[in-house]
N, C-alpha and C positions, 0 to 999 in steps of 0.2 A: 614219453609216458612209460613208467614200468608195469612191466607185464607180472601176471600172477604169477604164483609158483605151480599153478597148476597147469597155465600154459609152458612156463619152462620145462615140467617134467614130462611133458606130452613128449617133447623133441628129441627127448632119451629115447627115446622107442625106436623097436628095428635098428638098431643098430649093434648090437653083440648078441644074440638069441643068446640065453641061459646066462646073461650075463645079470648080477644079482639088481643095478640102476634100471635094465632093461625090462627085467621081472619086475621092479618096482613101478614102472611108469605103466607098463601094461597093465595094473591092477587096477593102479591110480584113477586110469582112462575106463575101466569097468565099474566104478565104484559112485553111484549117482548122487551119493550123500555127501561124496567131497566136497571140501568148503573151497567153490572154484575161482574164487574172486579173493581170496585171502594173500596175503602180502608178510604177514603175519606169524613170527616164527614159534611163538607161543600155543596161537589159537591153530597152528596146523598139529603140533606137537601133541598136543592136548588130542585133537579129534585122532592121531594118529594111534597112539597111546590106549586109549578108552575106547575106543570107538572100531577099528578093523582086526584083523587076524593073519593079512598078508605082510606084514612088516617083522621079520622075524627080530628085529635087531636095531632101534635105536641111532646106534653109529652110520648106520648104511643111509638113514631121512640126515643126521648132523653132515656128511660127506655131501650130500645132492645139494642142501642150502646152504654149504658154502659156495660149492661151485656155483648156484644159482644167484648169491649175492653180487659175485665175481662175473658173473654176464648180467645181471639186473641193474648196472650201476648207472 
């Protein structure tokens, strides 16, 4: 069974402090509204986009879902 993206980027965590995947999962993991059952590269993109303030940058969520493609397979 594949797992969310929201479970995959939990796993980023603790692992490089001040690293930017690292900042990104720890938010991710703060953030109650995340759509946590999502598989879904549009409908996270969308919430990511419109929706938060911690994601400086686009390329940094396209970089996490490949590699999440790449271990979701």
């Amino acid at each position: 069974m594949r797992r969310s993206f929201y479970h995959y980027i939990l796993t980023q965590r603790g692992h490089n402090v001040g690293d930017p995947v690292e900042d990104f999962a720890a938010n991710v993991a703060k953030d109650n509204n995340f759509p946590k059952q999502s598989q879904d590269y549009h409908e996270l993109s969308s919430y990511l986009e419109l929706s938060v303030n911690y994601l400086s940058s686009m390329d940094l969520f396209d970089q996490v879902w490949d590699n999440y493609q790449e271990n979701n397979q």
